[in-house]
N, CA and C atoms as an extended XYZ file, in Angstrom:
531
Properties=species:S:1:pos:R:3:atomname:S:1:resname:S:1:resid:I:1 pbc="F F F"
N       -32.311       43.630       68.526 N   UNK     1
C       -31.680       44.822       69.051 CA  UNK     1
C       -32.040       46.002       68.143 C   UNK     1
N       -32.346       47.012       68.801 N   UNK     2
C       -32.660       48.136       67.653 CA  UNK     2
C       -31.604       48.663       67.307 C   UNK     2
N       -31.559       49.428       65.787 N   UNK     3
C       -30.673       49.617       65.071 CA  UNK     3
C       -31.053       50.896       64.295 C   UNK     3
N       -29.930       51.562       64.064 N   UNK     4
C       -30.227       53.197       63.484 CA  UNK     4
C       -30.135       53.080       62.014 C   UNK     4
N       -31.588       53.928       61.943 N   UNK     5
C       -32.079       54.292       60.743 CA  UNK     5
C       -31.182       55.274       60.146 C   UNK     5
N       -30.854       56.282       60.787 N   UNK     6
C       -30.280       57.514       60.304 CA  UNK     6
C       -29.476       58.228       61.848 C   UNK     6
N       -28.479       59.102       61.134 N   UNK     7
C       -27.482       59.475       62.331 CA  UNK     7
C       -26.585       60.544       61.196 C   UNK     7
N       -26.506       61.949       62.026 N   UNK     8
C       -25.687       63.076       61.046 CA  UNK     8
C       -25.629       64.055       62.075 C   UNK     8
N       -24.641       65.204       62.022 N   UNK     9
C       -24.606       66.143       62.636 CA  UNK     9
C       -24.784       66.851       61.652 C   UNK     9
N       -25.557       67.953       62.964 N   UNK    10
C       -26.046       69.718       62.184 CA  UNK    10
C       -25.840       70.519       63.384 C   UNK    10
N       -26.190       72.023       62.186 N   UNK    11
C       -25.497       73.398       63.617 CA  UNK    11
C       -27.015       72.970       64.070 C   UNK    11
N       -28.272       72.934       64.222 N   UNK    12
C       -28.841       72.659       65.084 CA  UNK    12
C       -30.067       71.255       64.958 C   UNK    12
N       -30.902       71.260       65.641 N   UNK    13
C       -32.053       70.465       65.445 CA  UNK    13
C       -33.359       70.515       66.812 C   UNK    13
N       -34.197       70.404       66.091 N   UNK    14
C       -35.668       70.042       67.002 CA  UNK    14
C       -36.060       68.839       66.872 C   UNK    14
N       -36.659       67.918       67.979 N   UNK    15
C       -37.166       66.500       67.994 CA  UNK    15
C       -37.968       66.862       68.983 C   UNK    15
N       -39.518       66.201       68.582 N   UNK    16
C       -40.173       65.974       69.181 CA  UNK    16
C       -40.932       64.675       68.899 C   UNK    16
N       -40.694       63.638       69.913 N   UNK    17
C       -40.896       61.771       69.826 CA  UNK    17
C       -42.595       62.187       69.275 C   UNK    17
N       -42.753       61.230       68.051 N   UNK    18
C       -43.754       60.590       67.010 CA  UNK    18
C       -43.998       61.929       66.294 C   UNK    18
N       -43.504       62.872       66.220 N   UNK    19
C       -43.573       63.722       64.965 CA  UNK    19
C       -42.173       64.233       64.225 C   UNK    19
N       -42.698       65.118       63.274 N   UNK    20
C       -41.487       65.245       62.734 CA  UNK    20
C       -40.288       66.231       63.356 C   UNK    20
N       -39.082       66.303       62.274 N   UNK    21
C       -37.891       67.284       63.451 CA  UNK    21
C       -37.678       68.041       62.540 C   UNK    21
N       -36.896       68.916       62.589 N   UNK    22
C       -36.977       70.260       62.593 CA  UNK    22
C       -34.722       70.339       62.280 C   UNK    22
N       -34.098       70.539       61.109 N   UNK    23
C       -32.803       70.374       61.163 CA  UNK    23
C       -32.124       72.060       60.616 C   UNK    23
N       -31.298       72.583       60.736 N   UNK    24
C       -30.724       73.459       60.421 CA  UNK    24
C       -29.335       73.114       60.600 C   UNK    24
N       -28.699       73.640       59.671 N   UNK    25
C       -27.290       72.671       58.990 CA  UNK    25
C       -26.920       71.643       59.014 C   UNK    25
N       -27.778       70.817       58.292 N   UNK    26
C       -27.663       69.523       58.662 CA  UNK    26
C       -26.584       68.620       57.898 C   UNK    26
N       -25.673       68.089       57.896 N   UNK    27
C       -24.897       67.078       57.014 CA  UNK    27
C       -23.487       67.254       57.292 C   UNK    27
N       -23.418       67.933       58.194 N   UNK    28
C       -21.750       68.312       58.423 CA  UNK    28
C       -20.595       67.361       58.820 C   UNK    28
N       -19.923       67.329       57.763 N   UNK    29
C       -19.005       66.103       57.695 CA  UNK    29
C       -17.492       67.091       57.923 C   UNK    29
N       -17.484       67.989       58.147 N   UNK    30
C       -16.115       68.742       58.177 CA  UNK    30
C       -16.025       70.562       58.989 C   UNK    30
N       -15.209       70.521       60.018 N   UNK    31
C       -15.067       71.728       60.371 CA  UNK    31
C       -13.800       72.032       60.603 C   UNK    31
N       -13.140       73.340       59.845 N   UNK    32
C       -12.000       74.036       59.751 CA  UNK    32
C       -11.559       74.999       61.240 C   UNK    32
N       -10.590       75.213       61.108 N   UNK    33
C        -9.986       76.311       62.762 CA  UNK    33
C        -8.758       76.473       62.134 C   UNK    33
N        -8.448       77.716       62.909 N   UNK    34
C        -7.070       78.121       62.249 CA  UNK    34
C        -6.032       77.495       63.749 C   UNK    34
N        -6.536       77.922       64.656 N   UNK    35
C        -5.601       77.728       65.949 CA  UNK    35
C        -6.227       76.000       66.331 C   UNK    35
N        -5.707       75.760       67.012 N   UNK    36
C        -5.613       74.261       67.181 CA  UNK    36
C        -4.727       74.561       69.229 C   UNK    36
N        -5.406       73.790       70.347 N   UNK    37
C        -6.878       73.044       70.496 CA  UNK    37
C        -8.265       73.818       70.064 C   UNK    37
N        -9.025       73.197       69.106 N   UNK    38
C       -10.205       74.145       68.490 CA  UNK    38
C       -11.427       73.998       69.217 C   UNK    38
N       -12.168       74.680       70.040 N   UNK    39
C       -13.283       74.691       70.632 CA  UNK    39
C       -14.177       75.109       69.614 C   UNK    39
N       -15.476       74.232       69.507 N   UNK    40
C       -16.685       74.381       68.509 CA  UNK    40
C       -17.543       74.361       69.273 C   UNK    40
N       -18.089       75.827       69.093 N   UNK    41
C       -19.612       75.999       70.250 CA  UNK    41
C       -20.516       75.174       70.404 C   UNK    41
N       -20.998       74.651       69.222 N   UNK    42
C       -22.250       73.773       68.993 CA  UNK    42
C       -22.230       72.770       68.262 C   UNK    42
N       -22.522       71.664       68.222 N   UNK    43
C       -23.257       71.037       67.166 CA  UNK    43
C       -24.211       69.896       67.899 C   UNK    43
N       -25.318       69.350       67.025 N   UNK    44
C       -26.230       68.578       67.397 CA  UNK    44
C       -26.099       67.451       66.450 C   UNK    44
N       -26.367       66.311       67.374 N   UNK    45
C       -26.642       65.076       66.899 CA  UNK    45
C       -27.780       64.236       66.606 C   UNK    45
N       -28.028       63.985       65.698 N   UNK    46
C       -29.619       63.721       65.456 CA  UNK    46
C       -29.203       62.189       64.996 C   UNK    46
N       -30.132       61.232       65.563 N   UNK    47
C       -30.208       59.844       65.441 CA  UNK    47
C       -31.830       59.538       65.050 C   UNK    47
N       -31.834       58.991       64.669 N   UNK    48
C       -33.387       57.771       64.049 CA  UNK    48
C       -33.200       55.916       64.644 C   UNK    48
N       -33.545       56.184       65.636 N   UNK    49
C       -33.513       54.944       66.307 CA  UNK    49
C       -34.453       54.209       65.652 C   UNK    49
N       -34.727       52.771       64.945 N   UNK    50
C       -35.386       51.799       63.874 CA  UNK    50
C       -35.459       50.655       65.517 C   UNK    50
N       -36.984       50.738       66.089 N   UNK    51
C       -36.934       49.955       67.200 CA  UNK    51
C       -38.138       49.233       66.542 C   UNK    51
N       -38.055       47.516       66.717 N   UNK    52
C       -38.839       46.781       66.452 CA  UNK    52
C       -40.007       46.548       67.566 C   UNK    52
N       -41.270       46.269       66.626 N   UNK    53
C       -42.589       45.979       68.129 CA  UNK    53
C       -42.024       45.189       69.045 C   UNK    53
N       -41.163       43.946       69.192 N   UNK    54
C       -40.986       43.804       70.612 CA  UNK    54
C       -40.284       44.041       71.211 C   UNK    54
N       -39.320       45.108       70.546 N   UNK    55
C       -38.410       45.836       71.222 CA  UNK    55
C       -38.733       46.920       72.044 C   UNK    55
N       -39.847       47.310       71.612 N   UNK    56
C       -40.617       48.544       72.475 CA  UNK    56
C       -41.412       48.258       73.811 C   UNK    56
N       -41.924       49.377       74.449 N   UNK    57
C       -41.763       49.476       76.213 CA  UNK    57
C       -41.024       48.845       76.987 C   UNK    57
N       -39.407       49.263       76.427 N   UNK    58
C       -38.600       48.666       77.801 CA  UNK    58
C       -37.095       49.273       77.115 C   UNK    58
N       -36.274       49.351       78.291 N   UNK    59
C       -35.017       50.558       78.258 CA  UNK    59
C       -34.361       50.229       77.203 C   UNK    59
N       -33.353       50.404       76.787 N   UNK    60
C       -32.169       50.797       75.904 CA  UNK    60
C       -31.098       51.527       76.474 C   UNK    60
N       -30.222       51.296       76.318 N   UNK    61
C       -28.814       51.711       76.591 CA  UNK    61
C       -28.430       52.132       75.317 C   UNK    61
N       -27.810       53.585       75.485 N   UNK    62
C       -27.698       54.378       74.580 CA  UNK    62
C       -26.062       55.066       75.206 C   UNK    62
N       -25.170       54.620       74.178 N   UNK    63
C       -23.946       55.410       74.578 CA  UNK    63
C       -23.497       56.627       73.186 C   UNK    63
N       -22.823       57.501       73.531 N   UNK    64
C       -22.474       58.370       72.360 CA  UNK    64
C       -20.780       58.749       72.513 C   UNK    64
N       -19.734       58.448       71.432 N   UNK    65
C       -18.528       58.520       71.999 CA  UNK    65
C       -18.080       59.322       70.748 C   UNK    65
N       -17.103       60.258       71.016 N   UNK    66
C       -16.485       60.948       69.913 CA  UNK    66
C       -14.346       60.618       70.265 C   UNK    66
N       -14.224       60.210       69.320 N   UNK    67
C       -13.203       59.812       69.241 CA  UNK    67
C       -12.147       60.587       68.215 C   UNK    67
N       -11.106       60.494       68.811 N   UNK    68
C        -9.840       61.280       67.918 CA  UNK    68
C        -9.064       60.644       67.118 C   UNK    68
N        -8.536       61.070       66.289 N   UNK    69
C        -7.895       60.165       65.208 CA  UNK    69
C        -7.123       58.765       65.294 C   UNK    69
N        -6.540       59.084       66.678 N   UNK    70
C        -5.808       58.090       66.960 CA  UNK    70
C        -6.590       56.467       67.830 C   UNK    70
N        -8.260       57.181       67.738 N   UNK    71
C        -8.916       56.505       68.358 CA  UNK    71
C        -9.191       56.122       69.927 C   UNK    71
N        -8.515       57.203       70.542 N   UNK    72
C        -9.086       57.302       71.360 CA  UNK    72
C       -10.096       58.293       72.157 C   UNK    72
N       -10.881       58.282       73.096 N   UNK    73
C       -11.950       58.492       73.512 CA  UNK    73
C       -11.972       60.403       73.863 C   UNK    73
N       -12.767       61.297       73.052 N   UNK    74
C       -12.803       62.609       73.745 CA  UNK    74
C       -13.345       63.429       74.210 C   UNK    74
N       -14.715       62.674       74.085 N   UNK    75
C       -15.952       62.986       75.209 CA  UNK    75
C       -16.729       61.830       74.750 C   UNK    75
N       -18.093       62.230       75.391 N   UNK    76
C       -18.849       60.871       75.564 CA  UNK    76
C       -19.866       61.335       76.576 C   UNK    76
N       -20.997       60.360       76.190 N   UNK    77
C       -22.407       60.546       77.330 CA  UNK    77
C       -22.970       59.200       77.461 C   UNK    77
N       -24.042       58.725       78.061 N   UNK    78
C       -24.350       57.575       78.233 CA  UNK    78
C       -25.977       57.934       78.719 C   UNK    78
N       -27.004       56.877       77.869 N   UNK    79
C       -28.353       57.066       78.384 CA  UNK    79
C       -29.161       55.825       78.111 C   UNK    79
N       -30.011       55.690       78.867 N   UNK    80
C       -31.580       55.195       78.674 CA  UNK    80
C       -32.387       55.868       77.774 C   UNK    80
N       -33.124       55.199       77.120 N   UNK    81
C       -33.971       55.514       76.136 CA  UNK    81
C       -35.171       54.527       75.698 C   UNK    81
N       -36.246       54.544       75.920 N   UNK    82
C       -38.031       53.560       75.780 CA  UNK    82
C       -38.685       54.457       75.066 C   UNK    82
N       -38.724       52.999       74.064 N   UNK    83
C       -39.490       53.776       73.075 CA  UNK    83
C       -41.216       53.036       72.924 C   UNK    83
N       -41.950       54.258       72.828 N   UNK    84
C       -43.105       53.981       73.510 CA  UNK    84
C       -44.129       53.662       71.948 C   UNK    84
N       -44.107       52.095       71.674 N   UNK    85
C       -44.427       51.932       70.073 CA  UNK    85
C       -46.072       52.247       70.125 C   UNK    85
N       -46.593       51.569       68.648 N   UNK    86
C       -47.495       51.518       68.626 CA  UNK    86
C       -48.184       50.086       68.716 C   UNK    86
N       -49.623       49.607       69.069 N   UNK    87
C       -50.108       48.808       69.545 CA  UNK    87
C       -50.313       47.729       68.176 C   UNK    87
N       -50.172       48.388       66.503 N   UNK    88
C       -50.722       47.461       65.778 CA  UNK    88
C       -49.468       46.707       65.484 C   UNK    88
N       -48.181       46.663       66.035 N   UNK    89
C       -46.889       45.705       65.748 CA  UNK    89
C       -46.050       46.212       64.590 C   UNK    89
N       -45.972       47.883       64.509 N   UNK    90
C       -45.500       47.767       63.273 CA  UNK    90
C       -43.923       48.525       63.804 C   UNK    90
N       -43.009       48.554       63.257 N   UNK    91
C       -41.870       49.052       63.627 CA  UNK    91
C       -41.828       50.741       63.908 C   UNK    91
N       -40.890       51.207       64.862 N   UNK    92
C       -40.671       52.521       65.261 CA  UNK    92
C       -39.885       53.261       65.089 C   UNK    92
N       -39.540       54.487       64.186 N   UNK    93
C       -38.415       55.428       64.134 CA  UNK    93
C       -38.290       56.141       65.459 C   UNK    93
N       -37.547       56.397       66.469 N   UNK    94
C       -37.664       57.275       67.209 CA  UNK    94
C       -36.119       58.400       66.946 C   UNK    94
N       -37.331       59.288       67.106 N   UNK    95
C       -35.683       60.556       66.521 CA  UNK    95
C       -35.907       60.997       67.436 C   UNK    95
N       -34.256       61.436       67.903 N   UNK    96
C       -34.263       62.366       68.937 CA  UNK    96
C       -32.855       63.146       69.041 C   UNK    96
N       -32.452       63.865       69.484 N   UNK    97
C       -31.273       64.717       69.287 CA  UNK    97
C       -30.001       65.325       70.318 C   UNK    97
N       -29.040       64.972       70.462 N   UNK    98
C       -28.472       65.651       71.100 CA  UNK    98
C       -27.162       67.289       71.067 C   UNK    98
N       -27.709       67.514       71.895 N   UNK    99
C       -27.103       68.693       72.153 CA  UNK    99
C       -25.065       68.351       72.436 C   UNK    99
N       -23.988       68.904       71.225 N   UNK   100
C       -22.749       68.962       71.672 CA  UNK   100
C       -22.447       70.292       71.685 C   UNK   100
N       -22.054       70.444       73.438 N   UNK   101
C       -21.893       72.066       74.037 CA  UNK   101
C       -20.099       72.038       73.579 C   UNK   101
N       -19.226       73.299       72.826 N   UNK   102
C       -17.999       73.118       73.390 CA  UNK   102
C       -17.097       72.098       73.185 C   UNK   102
N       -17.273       71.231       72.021 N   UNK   103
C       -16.117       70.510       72.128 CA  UNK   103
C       -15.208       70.869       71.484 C   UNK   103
N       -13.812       70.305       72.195 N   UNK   104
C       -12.490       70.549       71.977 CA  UNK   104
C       -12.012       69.349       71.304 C   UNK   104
N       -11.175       69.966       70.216 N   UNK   105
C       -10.488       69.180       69.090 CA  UNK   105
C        -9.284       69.636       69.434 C   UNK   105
N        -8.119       68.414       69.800 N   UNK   106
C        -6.917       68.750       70.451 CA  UNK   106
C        -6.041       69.327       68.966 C   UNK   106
N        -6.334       68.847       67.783 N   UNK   107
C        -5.805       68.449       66.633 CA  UNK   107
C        -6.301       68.230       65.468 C   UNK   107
N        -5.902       68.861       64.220 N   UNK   108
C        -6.880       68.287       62.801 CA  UNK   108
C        -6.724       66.721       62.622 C   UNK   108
N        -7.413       66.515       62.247 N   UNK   109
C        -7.542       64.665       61.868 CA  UNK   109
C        -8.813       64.597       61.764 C   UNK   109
N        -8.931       63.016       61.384 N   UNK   110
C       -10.493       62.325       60.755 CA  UNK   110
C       -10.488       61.818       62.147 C   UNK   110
N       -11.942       62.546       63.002 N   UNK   111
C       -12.821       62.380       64.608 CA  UNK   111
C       -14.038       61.343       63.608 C   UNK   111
N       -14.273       61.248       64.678 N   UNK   112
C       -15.420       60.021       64.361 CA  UNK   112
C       -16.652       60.183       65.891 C   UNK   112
N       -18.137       59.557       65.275 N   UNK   113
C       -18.761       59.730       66.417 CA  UNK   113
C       -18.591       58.135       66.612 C   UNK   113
N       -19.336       57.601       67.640 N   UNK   114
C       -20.042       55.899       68.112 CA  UNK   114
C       -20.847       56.265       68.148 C   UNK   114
N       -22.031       55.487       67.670 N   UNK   115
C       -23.524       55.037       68.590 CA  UNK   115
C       -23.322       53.781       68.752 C   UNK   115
N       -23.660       53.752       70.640 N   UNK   116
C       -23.459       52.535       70.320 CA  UNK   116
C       -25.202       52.260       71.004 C   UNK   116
N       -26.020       51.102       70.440 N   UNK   117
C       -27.017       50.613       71.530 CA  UNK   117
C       -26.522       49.058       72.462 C   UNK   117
N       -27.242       49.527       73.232 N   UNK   118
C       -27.011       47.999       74.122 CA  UNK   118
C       -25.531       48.167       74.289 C   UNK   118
N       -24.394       48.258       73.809 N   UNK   119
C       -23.578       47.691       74.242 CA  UNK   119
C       -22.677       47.278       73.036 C   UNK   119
N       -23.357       47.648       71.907 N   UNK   120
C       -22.947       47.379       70.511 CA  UNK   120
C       -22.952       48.285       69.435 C   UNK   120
N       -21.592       48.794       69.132 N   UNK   121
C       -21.786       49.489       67.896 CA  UNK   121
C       -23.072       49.774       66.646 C   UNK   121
N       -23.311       50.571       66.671 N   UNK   122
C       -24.752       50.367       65.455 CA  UNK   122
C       -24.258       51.465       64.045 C   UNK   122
N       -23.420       52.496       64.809 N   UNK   123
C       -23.276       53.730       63.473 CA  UNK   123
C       -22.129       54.562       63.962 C   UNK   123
N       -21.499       55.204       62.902 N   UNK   124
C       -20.427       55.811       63.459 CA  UNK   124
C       -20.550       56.867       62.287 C   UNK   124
N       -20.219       58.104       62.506 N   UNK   125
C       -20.051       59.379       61.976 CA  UNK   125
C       -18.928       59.770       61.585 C   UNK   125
N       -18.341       60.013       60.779 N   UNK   126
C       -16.892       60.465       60.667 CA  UNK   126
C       -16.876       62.123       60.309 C   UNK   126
N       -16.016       62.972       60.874 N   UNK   127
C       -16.059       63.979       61.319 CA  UNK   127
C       -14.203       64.708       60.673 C   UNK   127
N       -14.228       65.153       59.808 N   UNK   128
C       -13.035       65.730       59.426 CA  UNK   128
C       -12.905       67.228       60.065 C   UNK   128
N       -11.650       67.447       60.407 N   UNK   129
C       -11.406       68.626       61.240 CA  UNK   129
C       -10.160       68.713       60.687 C   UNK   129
N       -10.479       70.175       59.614 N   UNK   130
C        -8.929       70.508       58.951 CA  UNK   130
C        -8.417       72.158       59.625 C   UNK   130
N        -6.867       72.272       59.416 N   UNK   131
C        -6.604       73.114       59.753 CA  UNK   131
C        -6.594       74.104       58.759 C   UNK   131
N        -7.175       75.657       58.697 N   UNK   132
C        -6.960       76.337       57.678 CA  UNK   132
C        -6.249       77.223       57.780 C   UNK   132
N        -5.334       78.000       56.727 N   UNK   133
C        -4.079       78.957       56.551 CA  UNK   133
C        -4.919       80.075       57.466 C   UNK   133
N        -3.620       80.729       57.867 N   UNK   134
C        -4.091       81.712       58.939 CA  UNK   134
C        -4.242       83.359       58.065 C   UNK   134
N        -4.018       82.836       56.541 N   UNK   135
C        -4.843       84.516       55.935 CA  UNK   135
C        -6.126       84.214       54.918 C   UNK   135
N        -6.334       83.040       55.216 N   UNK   136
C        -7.434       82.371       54.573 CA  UNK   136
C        -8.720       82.996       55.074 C   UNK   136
N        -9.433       83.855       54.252 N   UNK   137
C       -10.807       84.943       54.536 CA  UNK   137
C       -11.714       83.786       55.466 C   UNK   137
N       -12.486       84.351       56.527 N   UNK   138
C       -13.424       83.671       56.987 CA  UNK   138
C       -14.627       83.608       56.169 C   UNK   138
N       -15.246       82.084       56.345 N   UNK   139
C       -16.428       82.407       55.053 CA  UNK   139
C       -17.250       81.203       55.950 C   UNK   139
N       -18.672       81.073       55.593 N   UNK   140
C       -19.556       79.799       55.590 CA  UNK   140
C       -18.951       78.187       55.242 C   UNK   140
N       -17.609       78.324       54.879 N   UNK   141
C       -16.942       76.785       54.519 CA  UNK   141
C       -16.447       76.498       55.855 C   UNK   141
N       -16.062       77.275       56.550 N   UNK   142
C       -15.067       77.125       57.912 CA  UNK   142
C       -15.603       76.479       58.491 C   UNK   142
N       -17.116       75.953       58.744 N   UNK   143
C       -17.599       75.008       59.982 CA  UNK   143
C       -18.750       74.584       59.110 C   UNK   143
N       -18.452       73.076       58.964 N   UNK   144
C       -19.752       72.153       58.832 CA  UNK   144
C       -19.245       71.933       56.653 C   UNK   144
N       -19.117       70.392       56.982 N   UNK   145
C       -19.690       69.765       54.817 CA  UNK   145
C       -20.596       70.975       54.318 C   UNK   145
N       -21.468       71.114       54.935 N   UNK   146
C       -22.560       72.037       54.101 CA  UNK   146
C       -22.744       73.036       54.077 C   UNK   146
N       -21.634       73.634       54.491 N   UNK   147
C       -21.609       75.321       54.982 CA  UNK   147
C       -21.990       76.160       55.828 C   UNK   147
N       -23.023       75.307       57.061 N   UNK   148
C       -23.067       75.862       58.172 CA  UNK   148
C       -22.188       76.456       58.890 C   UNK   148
N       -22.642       76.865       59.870 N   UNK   149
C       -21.521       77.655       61.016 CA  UNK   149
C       -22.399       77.444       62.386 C   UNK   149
N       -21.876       76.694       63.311 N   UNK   150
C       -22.831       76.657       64.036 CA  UNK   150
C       -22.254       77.934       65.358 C   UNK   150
N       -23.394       78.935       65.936 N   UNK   151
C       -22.526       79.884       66.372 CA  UNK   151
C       -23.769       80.432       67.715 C   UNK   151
N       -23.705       81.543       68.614 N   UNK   152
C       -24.357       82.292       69.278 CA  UNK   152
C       -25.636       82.598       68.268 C   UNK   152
N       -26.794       82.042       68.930 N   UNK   153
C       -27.959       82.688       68.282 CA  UNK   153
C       -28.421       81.464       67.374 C   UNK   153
N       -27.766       80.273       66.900 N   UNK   154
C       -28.159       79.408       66.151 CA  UNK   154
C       -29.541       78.753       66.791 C   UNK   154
N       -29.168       79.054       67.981 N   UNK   155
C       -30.790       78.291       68.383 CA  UNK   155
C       -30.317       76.680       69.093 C   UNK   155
N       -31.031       76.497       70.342 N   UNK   156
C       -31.242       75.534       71.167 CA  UNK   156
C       -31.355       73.818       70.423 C   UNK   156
N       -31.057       72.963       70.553 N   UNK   157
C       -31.620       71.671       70.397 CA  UNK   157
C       -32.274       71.184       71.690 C   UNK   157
N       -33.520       70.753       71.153 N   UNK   158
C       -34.402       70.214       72.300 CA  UNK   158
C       -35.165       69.199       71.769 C   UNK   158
N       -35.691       68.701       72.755 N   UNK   159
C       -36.639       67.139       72.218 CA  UNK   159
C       -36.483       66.788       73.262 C   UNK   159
N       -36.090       64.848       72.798 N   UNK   160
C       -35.841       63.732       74.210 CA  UNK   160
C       -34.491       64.065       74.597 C   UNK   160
N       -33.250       64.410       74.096 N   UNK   161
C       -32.105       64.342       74.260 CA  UNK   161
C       -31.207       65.965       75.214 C   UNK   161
N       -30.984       65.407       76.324 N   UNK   162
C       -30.126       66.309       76.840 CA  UNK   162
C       -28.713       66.759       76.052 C   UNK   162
N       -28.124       67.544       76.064 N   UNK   163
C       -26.639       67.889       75.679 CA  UNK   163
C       -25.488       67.409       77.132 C   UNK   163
N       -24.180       66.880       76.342 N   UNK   164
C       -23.193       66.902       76.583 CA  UNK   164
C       -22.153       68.133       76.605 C   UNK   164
N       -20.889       68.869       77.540 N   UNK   165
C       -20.330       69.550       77.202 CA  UNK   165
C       -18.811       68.860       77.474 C   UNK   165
N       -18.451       67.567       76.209 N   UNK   166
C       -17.529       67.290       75.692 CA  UNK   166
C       -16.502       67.108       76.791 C   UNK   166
N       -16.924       66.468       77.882 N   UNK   167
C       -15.787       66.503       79.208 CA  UNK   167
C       -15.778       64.770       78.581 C   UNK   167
N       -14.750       64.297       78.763 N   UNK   168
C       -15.075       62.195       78.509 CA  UNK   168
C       -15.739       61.665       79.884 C   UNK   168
N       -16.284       60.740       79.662 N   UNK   169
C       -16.981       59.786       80.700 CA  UNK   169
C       -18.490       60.822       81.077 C   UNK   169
N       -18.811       61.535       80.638 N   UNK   170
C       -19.759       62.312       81.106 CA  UNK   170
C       -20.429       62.163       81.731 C   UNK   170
N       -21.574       62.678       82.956 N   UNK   171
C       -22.654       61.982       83.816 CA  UNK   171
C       -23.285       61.103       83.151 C   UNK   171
N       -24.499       60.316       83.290 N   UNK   172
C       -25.214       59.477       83.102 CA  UNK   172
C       -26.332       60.204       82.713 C   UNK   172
N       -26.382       59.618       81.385 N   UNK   173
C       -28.066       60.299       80.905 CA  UNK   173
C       -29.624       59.739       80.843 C   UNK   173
N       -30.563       60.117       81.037 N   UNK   174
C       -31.766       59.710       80.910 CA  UNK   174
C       -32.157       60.306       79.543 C   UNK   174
N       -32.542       59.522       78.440 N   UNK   175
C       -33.545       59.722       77.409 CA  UNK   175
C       -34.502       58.781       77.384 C   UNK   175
N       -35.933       59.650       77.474 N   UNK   176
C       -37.094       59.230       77.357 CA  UNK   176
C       -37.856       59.751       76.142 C   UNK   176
N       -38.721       59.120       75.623 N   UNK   177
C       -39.146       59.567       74.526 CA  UNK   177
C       -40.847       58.468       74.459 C   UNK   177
């Protein structure tokens, strides 16, 4: 079963399957709001799918779930994903990225992402969302571990991966790569 190499959110990212990607704020383990339900314009999810030679030319089931403290479910997407290896048998990173439009945080608490493949947990993200004092100066700490801000103008994520806009059960996705 393939299994992830790497998995982090940033305010953005570029993937393009067998070359390299492209990250801007990448590592964000924490975003602040003063008002609470907190809508966050953007963020992207970047995965490194680790697919073995005979795991390659043929689908994958790819689910993505963001969960609330209490563990249950608060958006979510679901996809296909073939990863198209190489012929001498050697193993495959496939990176690719998704787009999160808009999600709503009902509440501060420790959110968490899923990846799951197949049908099976592989990586999970943990995602702190604190509330900050309401005369507390706005600064570069307010959104994202690393001081990003992900905002209007940050720029598109594109590659194999469509975006979600944080509704649960979301349509059904196709990733090809």
């Amino acid at each position: 079963m393939p299994d992830i190499d790497y998995a982090f959110l940033a305010d953005a990212a570029q993937t393009v399957p067998g070359q390299k990607f492209h990250i801007l704020g990448g590592g964000i383990t924490r975003i602040g709001g003063r008002t609470f339900p907190l809508r966050h314009p953007h963020l992207a999810l970047v995965v490194g799918l680790l697919v073995t030679a005979p795991e390659t030319e043929r689908p994958h089931d790819i689910r993505f779930v963001l969960l609330d403290p209490d563990g249950r479910e608060v958006a979510g997407a679901t996809g296909s994903i073939t990863a198209h290896g190489k012929t001498d048998g050697r193993d495959t990173t496939l990176t690719f990225a998704l787009d999160l439009w808009n999600l709503t945080f009902p509440a501060p608490g420790d959110y968490s992402f899923r990846v799951l493949v197949n049908g099976s947990e592989r990586k999970r993200i943990p995602l702190e969302i604190v509330a900050l004092p309401a005369d507390a100066p706005a600064g570069p700490g307010d959104s994202g571990g690393s001081g990003g801000s992900a905002g209007p103008g940050s720029g598109p994520t594109s590659g194999s991966g469509p975006g979600f806009d944080g509704s649960p059960g979301g349509p059904e996705r196709r990733f090809d790569a």
